[in-house]
C-alpha positions as CSV (number, residue, x, y, z in Angstrom):
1,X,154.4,106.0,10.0
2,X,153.7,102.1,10.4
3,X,156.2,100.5,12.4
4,X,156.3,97.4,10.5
5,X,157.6,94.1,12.5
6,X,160.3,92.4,10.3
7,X,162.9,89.7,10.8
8,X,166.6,91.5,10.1
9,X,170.0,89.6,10.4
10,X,169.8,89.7,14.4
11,X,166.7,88.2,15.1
12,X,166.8,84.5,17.1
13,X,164.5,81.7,16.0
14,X,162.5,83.6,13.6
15,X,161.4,86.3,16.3
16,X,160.3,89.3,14.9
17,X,160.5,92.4,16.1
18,X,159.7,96.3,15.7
19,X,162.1,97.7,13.2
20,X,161.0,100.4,10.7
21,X,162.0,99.6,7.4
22,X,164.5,96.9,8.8
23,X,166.9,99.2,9.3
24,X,167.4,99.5,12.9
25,X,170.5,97.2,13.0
26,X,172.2,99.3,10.0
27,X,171.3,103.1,11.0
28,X,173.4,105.6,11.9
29,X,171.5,107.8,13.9
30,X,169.1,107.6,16.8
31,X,166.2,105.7,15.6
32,X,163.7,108.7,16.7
33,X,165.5,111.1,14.5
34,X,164.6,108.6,12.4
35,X,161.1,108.1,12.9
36,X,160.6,112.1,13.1
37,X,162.4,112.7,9.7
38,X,159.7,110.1,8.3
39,X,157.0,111.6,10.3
40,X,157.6,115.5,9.4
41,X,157.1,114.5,6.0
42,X,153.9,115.3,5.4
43,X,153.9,118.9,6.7
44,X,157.1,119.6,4.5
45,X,155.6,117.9,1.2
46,X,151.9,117.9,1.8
47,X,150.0,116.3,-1.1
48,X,153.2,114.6,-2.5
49,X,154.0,112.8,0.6
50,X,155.5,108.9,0.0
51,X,152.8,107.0,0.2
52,X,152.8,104.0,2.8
53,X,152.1,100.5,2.4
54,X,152.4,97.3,5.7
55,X,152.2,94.5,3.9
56,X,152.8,91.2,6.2
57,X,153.9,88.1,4.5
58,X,154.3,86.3,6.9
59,X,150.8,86.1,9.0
60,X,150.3,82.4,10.2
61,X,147.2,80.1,10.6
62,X,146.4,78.5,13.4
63,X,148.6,75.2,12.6
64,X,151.7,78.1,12.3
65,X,151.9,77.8,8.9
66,X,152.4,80.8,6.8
67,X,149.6,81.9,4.5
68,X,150.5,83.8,1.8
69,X,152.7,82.1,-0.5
70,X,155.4,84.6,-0.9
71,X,158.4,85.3,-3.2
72,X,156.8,85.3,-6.8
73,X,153.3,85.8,-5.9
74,X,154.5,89.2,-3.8
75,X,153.7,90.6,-7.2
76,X,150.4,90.7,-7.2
77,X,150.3,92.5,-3.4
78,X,153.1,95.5,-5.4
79,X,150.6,94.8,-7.9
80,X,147.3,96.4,-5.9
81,X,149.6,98.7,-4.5
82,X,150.7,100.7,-7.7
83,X,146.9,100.6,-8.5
84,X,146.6,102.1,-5.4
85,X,148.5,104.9,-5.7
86,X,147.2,105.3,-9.2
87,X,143.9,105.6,-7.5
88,X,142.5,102.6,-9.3
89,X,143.4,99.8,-6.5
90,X,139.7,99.2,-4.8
91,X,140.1,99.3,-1.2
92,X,137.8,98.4,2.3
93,X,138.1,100.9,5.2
94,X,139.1,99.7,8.5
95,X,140.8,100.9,11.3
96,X,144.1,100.1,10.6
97,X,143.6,102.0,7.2
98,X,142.6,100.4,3.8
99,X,143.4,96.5,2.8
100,X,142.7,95.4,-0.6
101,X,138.7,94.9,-1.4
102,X,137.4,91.9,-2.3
103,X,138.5,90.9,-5.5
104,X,141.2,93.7,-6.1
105,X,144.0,91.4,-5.8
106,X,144.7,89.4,-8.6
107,X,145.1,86.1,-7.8
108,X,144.7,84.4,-11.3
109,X,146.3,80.6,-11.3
110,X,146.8,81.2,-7.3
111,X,145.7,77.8,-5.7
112,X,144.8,79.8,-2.6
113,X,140.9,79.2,-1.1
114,X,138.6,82.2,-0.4
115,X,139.1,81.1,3.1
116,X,142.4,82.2,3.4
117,X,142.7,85.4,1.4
118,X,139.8,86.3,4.0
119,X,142.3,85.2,7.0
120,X,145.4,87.4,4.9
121,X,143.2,90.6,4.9
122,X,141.3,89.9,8.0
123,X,141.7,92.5,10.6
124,X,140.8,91.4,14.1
125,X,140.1,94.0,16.8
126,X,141.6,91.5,19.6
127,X,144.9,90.7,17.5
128,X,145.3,94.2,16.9
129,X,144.6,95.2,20.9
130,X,147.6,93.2,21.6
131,X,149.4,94.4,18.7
132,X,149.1,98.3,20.5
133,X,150.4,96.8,23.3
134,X,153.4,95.8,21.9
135,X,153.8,99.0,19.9
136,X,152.8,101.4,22.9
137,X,155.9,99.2,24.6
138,X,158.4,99.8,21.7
139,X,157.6,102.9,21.6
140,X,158.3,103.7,25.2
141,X,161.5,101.8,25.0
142,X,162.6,104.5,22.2
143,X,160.9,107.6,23.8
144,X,158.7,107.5,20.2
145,X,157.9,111.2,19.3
146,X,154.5,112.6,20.8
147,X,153.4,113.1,17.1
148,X,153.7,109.3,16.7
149,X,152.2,108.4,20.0
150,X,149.4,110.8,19.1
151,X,149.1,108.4,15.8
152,X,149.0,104.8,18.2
153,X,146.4,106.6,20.2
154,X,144.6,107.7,17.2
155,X,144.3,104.0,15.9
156,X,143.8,102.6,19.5
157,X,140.5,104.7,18.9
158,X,139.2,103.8,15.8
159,X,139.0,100.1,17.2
160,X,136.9,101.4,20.1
């Protein structure tokens, strides 16, 4: 399970934070019930597991300025993703898991430079080194489930 940083209704000054599914502020049990419900998935429902999609919209540039240009366009990202699970949706490994290949997005009539979509799908061993950090962290301040910390150490070592 990707524990997805998201702003919710208690965030400060657009600081975002660790919340799976944004609903930390709304759920009624303890958050690792939570995240082993989601987790045992798989080894109750095997092949038909949900499939699971971190999509970021708002990664910055260095100027601060967000990249992708959201609300209508978020389309064509659900877009790739249905194709995805339809097994159509072209993909590139990495460590993190698969990001949309080269070309799979559709970005007809998008005013948006190669050079960016290459910075919106970019995925950068140091900014991710950090992002562990952070994660391990969270997940320390929850008491995360060994099965998830198995998965942080699992993607700790496909960057190495």
């Amino acid at each position: 399970v990707m524990m997805a940083a998201a702003v919710s209704r208690d965030d400060v000054a657009n600081d975002l934070k660790y919340d799976p599914f944004t609903m930390t502020s709304y759920c009624g049990i303890n958050i690792n019930d939570h995240i082993k419900q989601w987790s045992s998935l798989h080894a109750r429902l095997g092949y038909n597991t949900p499939k699971f999609f971190h999509v970021n919209w708002f990664r910055k540039n260095a100027n601060g300025d967000i990249l992708w240009p959201g609300f209508r366009e978020n389309c064509r990202v659900l877009k790739w993703i249905w194709q995805r699970i339809e097994g159509i949706g072209a993909v590139s490994s990495t460590p993190i898991g698969f990001v949309p290949a080269p070309g799979a997005l559709d970005l007809d009539g998008l005013d948006l430079p190669a050079s960016v979509i290459n910075m919106l799908l970019r995925v950068d061993s140091d900014e991710w080194h950090s992002e562990i950090a952070r994660i391990r962290a969270f997940f320390l301040h929850i008491g995360a489930p060994e099965e998830t910390q198995m998965e942080l150490r699992a993607l700790l070592e496909r960057f190495i």
